[in-house]
PDB file as gemmi writes it, atoms N, CA and C in Angstrom:
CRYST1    1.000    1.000    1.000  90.00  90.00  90.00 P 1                      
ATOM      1  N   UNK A   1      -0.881  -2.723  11.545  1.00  0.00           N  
ATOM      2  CA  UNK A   1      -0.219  -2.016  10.481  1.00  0.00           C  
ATOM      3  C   UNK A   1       1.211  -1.652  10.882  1.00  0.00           C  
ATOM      4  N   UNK A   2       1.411  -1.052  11.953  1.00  0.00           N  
ATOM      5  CA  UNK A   2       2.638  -0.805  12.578  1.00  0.00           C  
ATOM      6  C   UNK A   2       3.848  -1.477  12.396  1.00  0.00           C  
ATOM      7  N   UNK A   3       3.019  -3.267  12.776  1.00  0.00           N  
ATOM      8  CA  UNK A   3       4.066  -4.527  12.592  1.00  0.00           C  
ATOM      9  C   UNK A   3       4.852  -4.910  11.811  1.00  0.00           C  
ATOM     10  N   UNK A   4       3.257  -4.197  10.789  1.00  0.00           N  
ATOM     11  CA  UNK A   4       3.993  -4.694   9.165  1.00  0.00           C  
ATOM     12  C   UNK A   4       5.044  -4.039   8.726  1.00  0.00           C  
ATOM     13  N   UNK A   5       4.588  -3.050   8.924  1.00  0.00           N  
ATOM     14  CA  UNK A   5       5.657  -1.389   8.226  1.00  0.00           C  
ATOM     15  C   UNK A   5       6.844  -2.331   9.079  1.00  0.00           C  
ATOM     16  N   UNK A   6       7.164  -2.405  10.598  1.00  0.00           N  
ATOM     17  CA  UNK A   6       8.576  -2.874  10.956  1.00  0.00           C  
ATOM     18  C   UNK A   6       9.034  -3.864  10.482  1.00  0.00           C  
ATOM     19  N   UNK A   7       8.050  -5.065  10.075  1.00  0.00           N  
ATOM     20  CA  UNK A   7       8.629  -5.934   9.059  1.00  0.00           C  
ATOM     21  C   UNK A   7       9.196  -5.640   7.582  1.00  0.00           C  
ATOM     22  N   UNK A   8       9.114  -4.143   7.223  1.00  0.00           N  
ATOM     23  CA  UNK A   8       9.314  -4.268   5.907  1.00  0.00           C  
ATOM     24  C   UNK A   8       8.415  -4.108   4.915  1.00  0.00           C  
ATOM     25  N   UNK A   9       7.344  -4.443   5.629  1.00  0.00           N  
ATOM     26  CA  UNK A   9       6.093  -4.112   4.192  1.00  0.00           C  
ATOM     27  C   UNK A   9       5.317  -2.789   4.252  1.00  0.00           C  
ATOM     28  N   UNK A  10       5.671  -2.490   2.593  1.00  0.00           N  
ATOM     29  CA  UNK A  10       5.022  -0.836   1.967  1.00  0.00           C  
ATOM     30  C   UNK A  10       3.063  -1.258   2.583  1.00  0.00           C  
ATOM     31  N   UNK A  11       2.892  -0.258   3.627  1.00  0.00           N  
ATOM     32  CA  UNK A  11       1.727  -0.085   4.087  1.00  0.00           C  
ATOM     33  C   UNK A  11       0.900   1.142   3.130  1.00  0.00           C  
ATOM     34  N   UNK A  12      -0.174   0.641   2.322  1.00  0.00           N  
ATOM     35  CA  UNK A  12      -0.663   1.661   1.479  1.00  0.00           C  
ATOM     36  C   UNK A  12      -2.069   2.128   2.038  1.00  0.00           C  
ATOM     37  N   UNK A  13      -1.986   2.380   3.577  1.00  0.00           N  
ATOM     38  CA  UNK A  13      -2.876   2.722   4.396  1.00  0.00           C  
ATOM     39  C   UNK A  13      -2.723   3.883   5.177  1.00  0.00           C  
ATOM     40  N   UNK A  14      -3.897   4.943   5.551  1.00  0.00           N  
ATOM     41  CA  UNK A  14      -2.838   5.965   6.504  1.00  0.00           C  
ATOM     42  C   UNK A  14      -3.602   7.208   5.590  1.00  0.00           C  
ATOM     43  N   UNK A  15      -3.775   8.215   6.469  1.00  0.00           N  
ATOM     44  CA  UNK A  15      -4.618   9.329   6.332  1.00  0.00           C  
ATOM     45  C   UNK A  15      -3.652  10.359   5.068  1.00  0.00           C  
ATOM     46  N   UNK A  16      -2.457   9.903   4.990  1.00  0.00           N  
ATOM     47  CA  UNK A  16      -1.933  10.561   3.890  1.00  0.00           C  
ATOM     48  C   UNK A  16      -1.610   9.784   2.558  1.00  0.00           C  
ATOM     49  N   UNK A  17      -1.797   8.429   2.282  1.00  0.00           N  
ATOM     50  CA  UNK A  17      -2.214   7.602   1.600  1.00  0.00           C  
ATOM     51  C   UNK A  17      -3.095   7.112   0.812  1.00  0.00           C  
ATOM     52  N   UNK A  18      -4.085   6.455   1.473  1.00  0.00           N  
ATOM     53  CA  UNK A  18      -5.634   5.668   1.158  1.00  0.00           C  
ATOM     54  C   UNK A  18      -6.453   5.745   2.507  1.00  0.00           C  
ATOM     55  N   UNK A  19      -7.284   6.337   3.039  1.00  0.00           N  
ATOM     56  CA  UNK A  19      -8.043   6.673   4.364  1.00  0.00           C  
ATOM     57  C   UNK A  19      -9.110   5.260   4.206  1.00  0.00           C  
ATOM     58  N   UNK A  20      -8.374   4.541   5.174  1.00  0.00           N  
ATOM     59  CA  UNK A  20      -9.458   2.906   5.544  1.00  0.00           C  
ATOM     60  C   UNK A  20     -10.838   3.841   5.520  1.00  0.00           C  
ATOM     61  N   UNK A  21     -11.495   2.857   5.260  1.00  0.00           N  
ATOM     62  CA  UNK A  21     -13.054   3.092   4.827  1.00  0.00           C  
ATOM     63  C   UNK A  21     -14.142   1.896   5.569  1.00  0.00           C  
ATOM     64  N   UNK A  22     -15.007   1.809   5.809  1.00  0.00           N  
ATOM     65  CA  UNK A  22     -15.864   0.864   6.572  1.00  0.00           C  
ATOM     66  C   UNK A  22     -15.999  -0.778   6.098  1.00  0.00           C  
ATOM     67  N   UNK A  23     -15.709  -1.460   6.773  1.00  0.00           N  
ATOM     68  CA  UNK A  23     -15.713  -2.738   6.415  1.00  0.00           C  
ATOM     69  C   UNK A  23     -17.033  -2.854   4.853  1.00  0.00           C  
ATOM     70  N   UNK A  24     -16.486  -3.421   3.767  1.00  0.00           N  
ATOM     71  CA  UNK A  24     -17.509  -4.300   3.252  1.00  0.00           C  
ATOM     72  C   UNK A  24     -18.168  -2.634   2.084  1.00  0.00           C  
ATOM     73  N   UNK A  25     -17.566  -1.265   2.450  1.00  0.00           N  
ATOM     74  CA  UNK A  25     -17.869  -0.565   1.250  1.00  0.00           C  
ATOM     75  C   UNK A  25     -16.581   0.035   0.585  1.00  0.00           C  
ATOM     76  N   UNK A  26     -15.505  -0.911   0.470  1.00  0.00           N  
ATOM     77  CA  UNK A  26     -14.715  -1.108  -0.584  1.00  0.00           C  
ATOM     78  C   UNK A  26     -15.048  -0.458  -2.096  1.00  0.00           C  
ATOM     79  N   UNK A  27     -16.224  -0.965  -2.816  1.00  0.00           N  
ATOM     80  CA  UNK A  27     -15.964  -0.520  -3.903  1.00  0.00           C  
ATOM     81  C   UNK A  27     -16.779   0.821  -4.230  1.00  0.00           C  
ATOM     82  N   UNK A  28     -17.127   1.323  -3.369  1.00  0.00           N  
ATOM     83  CA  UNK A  28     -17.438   2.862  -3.379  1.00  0.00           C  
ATOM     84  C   UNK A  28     -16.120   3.377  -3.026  1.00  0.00           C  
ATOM     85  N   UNK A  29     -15.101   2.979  -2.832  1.00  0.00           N  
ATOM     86  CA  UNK A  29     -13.698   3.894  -2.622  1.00  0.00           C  
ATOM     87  C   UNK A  29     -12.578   3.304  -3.482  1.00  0.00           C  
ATOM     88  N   UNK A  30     -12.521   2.269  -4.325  1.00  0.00           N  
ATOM     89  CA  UNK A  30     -11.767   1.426  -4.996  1.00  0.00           C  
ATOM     90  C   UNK A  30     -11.430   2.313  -5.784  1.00  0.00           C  
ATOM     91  N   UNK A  31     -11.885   3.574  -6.633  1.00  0.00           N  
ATOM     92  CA  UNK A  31     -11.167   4.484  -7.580  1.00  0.00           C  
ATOM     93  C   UNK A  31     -10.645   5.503  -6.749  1.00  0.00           C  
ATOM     94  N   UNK A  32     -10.667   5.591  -5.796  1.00  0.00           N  
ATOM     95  CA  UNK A  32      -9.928   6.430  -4.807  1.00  0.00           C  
ATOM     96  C   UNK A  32      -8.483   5.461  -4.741  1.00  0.00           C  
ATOM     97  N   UNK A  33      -8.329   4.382  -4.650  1.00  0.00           N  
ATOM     98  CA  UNK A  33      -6.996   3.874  -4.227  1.00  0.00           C  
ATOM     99  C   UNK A  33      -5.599   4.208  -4.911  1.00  0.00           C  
ATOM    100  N   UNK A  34      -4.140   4.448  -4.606  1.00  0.00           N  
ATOM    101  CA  UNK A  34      -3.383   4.555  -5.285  1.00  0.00           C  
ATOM    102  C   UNK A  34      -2.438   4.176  -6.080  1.00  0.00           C  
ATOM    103  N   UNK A  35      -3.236   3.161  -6.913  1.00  0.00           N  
ATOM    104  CA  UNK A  35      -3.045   2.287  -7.804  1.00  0.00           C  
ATOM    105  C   UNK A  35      -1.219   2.556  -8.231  1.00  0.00           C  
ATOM    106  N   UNK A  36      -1.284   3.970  -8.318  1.00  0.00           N  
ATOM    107  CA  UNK A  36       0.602   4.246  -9.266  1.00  0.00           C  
ATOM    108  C   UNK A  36       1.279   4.143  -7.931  1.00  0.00           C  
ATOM    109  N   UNK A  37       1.020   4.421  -6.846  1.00  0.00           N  
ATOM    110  CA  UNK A  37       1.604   4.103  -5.547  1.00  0.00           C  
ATOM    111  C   UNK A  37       2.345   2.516  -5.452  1.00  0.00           C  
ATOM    112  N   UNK A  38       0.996   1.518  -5.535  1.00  0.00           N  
ATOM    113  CA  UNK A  38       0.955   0.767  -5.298  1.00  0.00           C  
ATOM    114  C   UNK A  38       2.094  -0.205  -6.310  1.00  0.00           C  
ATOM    115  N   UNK A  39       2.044   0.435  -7.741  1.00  0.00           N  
ATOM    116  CA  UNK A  39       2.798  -0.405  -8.833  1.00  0.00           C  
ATOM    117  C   UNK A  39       4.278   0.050  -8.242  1.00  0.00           C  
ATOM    118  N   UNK A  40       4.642   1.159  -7.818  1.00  0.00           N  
ATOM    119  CA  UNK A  40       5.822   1.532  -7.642  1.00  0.00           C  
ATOM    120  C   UNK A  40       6.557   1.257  -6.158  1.00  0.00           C  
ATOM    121  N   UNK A  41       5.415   0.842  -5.550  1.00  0.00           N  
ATOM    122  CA  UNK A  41       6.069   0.149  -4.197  1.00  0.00           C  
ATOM    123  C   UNK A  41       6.443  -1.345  -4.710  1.00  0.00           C  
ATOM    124  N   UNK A  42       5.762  -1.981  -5.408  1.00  0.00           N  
ATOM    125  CA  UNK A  42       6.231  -3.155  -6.435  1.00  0.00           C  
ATOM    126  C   UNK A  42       7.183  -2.975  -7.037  1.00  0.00           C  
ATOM    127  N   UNK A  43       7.737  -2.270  -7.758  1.00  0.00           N  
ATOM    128  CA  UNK A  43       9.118  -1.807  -8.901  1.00  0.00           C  
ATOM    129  C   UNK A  43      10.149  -1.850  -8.113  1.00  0.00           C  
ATOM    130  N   UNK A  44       9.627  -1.488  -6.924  1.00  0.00           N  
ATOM    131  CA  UNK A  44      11.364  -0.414  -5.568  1.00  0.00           C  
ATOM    132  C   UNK A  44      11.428  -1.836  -4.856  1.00  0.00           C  
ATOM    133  N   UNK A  45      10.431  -2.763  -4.717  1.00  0.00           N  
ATOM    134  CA  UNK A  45      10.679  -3.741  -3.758  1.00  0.00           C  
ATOM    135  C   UNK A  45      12.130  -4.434  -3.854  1.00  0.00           C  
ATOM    136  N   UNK A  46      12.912  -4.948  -2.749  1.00  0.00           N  
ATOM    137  CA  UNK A  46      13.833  -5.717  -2.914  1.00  0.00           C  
ATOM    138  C   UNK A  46      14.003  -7.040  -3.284  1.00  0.00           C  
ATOM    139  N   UNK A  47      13.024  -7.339  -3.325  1.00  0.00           N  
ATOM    140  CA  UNK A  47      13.235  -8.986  -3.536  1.00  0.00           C  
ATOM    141  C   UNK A  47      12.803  -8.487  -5.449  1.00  0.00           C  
ATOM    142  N   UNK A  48      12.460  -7.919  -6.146  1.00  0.00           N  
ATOM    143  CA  UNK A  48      12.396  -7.550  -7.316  1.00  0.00           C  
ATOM    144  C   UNK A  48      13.585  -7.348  -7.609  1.00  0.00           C  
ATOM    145  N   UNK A  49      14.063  -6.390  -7.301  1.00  0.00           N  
ATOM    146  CA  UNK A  49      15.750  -5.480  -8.013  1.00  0.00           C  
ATOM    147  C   UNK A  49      16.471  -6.295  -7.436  1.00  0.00           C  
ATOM    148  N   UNK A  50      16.811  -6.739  -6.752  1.00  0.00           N  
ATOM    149  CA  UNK A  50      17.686  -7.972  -6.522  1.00  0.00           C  
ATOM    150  C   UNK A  50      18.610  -7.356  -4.949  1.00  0.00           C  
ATOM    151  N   UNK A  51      19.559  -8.025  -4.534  1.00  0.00           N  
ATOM    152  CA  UNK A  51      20.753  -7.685  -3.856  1.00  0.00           C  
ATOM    153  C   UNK A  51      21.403  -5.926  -4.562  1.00  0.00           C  
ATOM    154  N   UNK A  52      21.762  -5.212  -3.613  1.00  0.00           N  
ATOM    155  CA  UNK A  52      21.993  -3.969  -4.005  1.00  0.00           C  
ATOM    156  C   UNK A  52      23.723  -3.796  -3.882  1.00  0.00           C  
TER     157      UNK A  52                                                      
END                                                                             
């Protein structure tokens, strides 16, 4: 996760976020996820809005 974040990518993981959950029970926590998080790390992305 670390890597990613230094590469640049919005990590939507992390005890103040979405708290990883046990392999394979995903959809007992899937309405927990932060879906408006997630659309708006999409909206802000750069390769979306273009050159600043």
């Amino acid at each position: 996760m670390c890597k990613l974040s230094d590469w640049g990518v919005i990590v939507l993981v992390g005890d103040d976020v979405y708290k990883q959950h046990e392999p394979g029970t995903g959809e007992n926590y899937i309405h927990l996820f932060p879906w408006d998080k997630a659309w708006q790390a999409l909206l802000a992305h750069p390769l979306r809005t273009g050159p600043s």
